[in-house]
Residue frames relative to the residue before (quaternion, step in Angstrom):
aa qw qx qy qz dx dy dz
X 1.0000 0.0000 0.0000 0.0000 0.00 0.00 0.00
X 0.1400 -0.7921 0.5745 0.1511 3.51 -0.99 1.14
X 0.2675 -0.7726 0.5639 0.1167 3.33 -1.46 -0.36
X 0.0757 -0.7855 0.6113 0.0593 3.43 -1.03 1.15
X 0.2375 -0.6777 0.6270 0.3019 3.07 -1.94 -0.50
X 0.2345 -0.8088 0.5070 0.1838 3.29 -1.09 0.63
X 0.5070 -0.7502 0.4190 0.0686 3.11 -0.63 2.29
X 0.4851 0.5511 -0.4559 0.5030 3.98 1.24 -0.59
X 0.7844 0.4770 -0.1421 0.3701 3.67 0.41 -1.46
X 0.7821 0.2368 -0.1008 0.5676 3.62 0.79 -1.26
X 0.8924 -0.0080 -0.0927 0.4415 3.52 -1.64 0.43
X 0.0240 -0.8598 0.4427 -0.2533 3.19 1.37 1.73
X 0.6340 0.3442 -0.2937 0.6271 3.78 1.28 -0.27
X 0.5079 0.5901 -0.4638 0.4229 2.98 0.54 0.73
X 0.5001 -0.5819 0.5214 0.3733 3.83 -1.23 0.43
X 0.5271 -0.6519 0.3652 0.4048 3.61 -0.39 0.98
X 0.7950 0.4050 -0.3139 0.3248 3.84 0.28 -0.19
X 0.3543 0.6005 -0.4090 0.5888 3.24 2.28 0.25
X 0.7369 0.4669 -0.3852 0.3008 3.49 0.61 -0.74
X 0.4371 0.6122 -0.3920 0.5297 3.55 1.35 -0.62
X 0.7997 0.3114 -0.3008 0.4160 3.91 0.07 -0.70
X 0.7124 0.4872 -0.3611 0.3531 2.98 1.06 0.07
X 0.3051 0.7078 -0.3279 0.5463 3.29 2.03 -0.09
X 0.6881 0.6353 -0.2157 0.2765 3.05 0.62 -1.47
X 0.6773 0.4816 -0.1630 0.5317 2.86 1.43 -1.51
X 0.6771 0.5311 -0.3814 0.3376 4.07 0.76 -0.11
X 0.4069 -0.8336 0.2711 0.2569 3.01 1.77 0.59
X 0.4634 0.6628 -0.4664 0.3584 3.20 0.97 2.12
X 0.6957 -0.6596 0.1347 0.2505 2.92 -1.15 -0.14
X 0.7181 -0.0379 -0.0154 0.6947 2.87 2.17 -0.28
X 0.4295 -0.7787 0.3774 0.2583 3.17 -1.17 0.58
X 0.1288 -0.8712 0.3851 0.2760 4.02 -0.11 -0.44
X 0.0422 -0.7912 0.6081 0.0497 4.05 -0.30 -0.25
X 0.7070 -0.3610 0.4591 0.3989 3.41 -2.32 0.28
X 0.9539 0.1159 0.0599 0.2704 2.92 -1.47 -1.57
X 0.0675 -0.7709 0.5839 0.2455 3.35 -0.91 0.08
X 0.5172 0.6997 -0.3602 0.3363 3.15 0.63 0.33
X 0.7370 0.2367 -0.2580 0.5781 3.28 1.28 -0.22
X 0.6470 0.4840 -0.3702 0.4584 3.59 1.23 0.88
X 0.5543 -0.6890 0.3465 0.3131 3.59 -1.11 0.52
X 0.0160 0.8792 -0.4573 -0.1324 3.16 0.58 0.96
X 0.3941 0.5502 -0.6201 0.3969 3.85 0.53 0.88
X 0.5466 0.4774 -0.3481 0.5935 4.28 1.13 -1.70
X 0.5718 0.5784 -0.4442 0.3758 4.24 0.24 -0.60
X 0.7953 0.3154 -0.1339 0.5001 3.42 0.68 -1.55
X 0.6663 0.3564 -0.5110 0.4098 3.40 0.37 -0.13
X 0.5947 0.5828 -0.3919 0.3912 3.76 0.95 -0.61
X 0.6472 0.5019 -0.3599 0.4468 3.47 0.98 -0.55
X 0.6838 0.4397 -0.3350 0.4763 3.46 0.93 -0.71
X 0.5414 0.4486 -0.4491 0.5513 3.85 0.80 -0.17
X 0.7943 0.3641 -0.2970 0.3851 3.47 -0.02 -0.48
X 0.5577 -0.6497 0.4190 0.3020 3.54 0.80 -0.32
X 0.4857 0.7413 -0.3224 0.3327 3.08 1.73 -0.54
X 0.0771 -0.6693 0.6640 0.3244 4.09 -1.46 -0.06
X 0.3458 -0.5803 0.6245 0.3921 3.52 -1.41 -0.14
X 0.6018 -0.5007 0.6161 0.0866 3.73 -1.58 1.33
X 0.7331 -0.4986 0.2962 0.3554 3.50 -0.26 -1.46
X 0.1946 -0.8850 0.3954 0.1502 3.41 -0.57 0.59
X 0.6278 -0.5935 0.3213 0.3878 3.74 -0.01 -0.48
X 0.2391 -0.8369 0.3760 0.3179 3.40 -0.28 0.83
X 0.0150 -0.9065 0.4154 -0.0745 3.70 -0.89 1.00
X 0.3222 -0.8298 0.4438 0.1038 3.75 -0.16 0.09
X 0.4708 -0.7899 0.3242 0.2221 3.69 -0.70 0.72
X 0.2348 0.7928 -0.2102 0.5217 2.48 1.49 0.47
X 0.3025 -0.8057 0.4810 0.1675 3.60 0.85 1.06
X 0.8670 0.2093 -0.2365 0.3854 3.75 0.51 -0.64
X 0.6685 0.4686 -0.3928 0.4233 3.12 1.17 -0.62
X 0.6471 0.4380 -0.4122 0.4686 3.65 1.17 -0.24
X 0.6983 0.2760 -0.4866 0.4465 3.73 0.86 0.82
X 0.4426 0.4454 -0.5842 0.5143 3.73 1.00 1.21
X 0.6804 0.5089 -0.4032 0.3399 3.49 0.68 -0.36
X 0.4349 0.7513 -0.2341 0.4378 3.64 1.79 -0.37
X 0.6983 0.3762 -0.0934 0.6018 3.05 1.34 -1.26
X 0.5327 -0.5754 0.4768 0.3973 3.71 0.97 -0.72
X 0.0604 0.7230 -0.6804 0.1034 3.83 -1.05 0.60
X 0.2458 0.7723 -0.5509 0.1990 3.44 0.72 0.94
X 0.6298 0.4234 -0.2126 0.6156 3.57 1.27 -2.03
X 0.7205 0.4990 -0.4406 0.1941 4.05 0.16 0.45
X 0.3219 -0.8408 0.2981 0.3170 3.10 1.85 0.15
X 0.1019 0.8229 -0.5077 0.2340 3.00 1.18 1.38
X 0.1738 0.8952 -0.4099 -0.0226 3.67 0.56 -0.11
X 0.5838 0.4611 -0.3539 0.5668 3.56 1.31 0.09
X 0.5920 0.3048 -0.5162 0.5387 3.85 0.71 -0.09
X 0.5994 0.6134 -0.4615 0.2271 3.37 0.29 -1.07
X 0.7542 0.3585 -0.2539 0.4881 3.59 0.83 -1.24
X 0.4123 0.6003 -0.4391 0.5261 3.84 1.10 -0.26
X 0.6757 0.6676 -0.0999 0.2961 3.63 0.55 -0.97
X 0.7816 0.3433 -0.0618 0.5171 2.41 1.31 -1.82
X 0.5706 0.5329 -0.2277 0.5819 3.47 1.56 -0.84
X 0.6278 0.3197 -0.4496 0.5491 4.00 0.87 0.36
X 0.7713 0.3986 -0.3354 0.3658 3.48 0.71 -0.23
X 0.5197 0.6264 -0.3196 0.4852 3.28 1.65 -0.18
X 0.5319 0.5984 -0.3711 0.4704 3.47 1.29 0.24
X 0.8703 0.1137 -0.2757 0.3920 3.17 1.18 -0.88
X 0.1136 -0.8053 0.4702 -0.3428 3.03 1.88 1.15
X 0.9604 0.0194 0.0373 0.2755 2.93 -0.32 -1.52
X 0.3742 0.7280 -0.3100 0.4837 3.16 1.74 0.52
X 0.6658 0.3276 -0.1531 0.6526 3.25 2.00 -1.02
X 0.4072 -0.6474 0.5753 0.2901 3.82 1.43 0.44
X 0.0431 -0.8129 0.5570 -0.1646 4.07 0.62 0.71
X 0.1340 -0.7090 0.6227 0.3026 3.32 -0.90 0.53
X 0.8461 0.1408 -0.0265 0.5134 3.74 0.88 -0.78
X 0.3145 -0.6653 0.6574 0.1621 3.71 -1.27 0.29
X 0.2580 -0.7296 0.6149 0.1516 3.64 -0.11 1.27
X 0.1000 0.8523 -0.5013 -0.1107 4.04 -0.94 0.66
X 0.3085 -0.8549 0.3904 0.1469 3.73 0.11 0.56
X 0.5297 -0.6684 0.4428 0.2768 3.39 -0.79 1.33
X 0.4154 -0.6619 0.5500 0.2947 3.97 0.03 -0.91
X 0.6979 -0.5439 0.3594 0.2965 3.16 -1.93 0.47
X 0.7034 -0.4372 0.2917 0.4785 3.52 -1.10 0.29
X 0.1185 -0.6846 0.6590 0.2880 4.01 -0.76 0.41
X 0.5453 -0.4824 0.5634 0.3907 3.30 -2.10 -0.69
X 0.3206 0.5478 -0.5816 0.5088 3.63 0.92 1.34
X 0.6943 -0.3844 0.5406 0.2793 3.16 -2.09 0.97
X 0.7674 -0.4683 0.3614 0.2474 3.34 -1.32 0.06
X 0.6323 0.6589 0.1960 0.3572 2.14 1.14 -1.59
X 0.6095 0.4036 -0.1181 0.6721 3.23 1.50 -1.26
X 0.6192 0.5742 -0.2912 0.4495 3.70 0.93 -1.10
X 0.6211 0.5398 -0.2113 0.5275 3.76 0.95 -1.02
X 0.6998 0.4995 -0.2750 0.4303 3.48 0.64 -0.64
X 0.6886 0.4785 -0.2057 0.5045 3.05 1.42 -1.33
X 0.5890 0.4393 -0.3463 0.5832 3.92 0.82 -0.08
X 0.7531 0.2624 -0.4946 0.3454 3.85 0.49 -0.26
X 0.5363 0.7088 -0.2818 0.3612 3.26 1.64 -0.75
X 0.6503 0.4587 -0.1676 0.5819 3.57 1.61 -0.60
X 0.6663 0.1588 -0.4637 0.5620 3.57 0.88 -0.21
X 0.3579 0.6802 -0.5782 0.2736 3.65 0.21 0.22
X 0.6978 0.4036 -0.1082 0.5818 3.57 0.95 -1.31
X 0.4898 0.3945 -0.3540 0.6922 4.20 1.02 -0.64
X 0.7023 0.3417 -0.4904 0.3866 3.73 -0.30 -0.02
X 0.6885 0.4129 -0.4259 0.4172 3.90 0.51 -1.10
X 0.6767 0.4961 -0.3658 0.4026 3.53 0.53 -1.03
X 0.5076 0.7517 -0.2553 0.3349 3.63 1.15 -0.41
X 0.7111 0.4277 -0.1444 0.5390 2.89 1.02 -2.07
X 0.6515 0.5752 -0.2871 0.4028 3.55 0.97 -1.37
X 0.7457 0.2500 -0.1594 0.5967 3.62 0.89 -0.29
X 0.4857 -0.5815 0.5686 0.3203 3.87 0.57 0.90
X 0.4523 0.6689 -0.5679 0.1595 3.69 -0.22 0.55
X 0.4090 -0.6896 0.5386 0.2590 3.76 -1.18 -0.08
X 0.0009 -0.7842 0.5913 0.1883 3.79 -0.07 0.20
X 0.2054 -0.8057 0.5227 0.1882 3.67 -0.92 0.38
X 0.0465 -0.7305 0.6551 0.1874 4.04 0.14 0.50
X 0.0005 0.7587 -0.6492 -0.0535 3.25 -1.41 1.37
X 0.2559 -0.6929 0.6331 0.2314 3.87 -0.74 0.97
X 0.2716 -0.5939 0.7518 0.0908 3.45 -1.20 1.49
X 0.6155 -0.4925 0.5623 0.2496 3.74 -2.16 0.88
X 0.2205 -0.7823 0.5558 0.1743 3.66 -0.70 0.83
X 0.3679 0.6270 -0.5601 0.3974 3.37 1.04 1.34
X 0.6963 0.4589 -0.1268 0.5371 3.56 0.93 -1.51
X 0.8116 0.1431 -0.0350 0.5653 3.52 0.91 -0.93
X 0.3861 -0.8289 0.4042 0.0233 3.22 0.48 1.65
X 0.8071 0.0001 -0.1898 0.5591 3.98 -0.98 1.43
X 0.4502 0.6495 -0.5786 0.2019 3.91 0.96 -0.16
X 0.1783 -0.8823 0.4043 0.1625 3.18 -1.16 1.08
X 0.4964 0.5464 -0.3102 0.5990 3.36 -0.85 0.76
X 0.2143 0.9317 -0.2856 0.0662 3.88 0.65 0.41
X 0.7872 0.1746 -0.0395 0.5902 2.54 1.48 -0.82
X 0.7169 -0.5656 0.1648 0.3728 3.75 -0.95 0.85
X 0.7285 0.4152 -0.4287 0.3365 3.27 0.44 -0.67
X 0.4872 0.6263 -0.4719 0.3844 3.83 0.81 -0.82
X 0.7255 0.2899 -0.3193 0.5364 3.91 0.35 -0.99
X 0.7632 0.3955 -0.4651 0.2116 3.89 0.24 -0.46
X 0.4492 0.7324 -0.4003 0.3188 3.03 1.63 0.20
X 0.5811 0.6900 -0.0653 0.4266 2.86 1.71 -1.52
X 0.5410 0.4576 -0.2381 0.6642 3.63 1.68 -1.29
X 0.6962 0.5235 -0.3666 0.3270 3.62 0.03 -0.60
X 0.6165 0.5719 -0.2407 0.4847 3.34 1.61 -1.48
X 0.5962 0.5486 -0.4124 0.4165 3.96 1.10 -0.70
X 0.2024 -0.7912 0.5199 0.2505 3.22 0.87 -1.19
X 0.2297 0.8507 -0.2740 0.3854 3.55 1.44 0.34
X 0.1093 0.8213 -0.5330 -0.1715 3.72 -0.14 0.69
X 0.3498 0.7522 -0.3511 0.4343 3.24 1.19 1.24
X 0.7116 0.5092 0.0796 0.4776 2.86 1.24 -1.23
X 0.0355 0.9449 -0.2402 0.2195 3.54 0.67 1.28
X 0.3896 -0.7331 0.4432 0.3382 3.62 -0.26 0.63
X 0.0955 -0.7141 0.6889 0.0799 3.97 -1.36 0.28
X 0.0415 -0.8518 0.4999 -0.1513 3.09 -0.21 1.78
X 0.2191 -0.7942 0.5647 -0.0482 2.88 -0.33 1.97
X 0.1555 -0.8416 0.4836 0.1832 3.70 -0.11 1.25
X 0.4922 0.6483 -0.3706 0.4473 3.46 1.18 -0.23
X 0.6230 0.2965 -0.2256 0.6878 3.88 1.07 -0.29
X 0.7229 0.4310 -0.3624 0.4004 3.93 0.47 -0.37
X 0.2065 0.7596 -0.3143 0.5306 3.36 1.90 -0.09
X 0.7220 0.6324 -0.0442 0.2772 2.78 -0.29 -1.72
X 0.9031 0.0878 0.0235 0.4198 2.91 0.16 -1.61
X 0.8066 0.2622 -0.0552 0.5269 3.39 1.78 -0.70
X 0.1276 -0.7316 0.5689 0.3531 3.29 1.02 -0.92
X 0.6772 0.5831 -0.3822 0.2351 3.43 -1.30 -1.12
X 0.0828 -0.8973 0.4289 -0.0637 3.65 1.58 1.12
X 0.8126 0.3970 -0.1408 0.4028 3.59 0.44 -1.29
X 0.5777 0.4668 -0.3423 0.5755 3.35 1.43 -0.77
X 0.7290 0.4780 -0.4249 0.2439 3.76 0.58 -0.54
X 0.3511 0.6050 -0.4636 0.5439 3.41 2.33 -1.25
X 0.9126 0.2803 -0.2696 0.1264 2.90 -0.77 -1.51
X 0.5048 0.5964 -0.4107 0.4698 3.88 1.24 0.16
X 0.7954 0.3190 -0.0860 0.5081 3.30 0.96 -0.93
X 0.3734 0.7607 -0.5308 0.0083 3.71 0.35 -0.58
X 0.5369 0.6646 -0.3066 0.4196 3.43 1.36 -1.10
X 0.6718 0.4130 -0.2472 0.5630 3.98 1.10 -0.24
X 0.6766 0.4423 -0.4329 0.3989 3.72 0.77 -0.95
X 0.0286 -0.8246 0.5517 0.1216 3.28 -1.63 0.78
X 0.7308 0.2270 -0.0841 0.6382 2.96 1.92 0.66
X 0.2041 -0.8380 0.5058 -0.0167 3.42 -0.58 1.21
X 0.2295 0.8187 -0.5224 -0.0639 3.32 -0.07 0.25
X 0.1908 -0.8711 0.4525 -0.0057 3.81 -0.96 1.06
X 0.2702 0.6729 -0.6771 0.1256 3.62 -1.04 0.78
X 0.6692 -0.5972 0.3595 0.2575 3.49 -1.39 0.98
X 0.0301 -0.7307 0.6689 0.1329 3.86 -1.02 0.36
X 0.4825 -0.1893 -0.8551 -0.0121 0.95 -2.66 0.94
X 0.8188 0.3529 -0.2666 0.3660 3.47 -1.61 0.61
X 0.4043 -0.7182 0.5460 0.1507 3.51 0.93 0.51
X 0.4797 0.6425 -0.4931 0.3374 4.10 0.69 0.74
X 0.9567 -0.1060 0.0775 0.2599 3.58 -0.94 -0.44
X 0.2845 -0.6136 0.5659 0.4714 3.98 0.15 -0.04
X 0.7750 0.4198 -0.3555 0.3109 3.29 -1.30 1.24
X 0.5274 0.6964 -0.2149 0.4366 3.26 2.32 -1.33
X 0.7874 -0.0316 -0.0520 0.6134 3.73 0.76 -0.66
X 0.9702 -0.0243 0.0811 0.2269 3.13 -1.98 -1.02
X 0.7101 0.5502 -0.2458 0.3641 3.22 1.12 -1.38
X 0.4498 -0.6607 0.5815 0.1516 4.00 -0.56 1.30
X 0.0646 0.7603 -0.6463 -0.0030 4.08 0.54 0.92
X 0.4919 0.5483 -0.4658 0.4904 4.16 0.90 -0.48
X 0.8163 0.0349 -0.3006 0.4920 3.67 -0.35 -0.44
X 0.7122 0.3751 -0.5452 0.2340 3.58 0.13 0.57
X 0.3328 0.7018 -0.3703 0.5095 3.09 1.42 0.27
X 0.7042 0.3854 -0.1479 0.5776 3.72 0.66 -0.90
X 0.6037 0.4697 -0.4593 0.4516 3.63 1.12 -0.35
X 0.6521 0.5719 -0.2692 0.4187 3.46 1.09 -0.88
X 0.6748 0.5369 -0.2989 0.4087 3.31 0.95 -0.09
X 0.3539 0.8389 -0.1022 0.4006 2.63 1.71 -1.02
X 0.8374 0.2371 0.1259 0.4760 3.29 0.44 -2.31
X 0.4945 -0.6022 0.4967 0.3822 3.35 1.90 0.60
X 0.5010 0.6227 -0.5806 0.1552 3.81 -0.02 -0.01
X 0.1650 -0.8630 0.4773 0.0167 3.49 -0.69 1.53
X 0.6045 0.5964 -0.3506 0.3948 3.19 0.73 0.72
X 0.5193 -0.7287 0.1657 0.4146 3.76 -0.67 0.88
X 0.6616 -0.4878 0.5482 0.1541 2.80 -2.16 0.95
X 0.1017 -0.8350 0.4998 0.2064 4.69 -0.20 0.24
X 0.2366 -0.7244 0.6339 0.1321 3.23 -0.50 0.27
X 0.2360 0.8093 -0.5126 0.1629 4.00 0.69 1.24
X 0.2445 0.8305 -0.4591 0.1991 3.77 0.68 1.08
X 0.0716 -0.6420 0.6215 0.4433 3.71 -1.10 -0.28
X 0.3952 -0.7171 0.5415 0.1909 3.20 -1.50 0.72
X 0.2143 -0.7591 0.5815 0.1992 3.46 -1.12 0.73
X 0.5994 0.6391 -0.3172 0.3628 3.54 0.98 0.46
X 0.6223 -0.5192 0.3117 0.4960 3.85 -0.47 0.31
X 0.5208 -0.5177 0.4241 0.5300 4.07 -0.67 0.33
X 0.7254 0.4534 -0.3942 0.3358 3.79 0.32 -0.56
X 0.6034 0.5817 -0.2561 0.4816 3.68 1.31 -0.73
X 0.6040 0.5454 -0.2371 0.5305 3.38 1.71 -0.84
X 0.5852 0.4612 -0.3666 0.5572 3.72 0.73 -0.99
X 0.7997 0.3144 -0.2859 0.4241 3.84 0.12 -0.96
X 0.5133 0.5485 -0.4296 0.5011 3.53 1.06 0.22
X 0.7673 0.2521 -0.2642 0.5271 3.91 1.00 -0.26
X 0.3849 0.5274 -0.5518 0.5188 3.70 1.45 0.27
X 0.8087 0.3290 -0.2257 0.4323 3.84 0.12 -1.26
X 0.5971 0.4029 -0.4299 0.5444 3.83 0.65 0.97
X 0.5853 0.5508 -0.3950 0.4450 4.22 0.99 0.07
X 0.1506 -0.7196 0.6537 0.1795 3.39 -0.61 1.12
């Protein structure tokens, strides 16, 4: 089991290559973030190689000024499938430039289409994200976001999309289970790892209510942590929180959650 931090989220007042050393210090293994587009991802790679650090996953996105803020939101249920791969084949450059383990991709906001029509359009779209996938050794990650925080998003909650990941048949194609939004919407965390694990290719974790530290509220990250170990799951673990604590209180707050 690995472990990142996400540098978009944590030591965010920081200068963006302070934040890498400060990853550094939580004694993992890599770090992850949103966009690339509005970062230097040449200063990225050399920082990663001074530090020792890998990058997990990032978001897929496009230079494109608008289409990389529809992709923010998700354009899966729009059956956009020509940006999508246009997308994917600009971000698959620095995919692998950052040796990536995963491309995080997001489904999107409710449309005025049937359900039905929307569902089609997300299997029909990873259908095509999956060849271009395999053909380029890539990971895709489908993450369902809570449609409290992220209002009409559709698809909320894990099972609906792992059904959907299952329907591709794709070992490319991968869930990104954000338990801090599965919370939310479902609870029943360990039964879901532990029903699925063979699909998750990405975990990412912070406590609710309030999306802050591991320890701040409800969620029991000690025994699911140990469940995950458990099930041999070898793929990374996120750290995607905001902290209300000092950066040093924060760094030991993700040392004293790593098994």
């Amino acid at each position: 089991m690995r472990y990142s931090v996400c540098v978009d989220m944590l030591f965010s007042n920081e200068e963006f290559g302070k934040r890498l050393e400060f990853a550094k210090m939580c004694d993992i293994q890599a770090i992850e973030f949103w966009k690339w587009s509005n970062k230097n991802i040449d200063a990225i790679s050399e920082k990663i190689k001074k530090t020792g650090l890998g990058v997990s996953v990032f978001n897929i996105d496009s230079s494109s000024p608008k289409l990389s803020d529809e992709l923010s939101r998700g354009i899966l249920n729009t059956g956009r499938k020509d940006d999508l791969i246009s997308s994917l084949s600009e971000s698959c450059k620095i995919y692998k430039k950052l040796e990536a383990a995963a491309l995080i991709v997001l489904i999107g906001e409710k449309l005025n289409l049937s359900y039905k029509q929307q569902i089609k359009n997300i299997i029909e779209s990873l259908k095509a994200a999956a060849e271009f996938a395999e053909k380029e050794d890539m990971t895709l990650v489908i993450e369902p976001l809570n449609d409290i925080d992220r209002k009409n998003y559709f698809l909320p909650r894990a099972r609906e999309v792992i059904d959907i990941i299952k329907e591709i048949k794709s070992p490319n194609i991968k869930l990104l289970l954000d338990l801090y939004h599965e919370q939310l919407m479902a609870g029943n965390l360990i039964n879901t790892i532990s029903e699925n694990i063979d699909v998750i290719g990405h975990i990412h974790i912070a406590d609710a209510p309030g999306r802050h530290e591991l320890g701040s509220g409800e969620i029991n990250y000690k025994n699911i942590l140990k469940t995950l170990k458990k099930l041999n799951y070898e793929n990374y673990v996120g750290f995607e929180f905001r902290s209300t604590l000092t950066t040093d209180k924060t760094i030991n707050n993700i040392r004293s959650f790593i098994l």
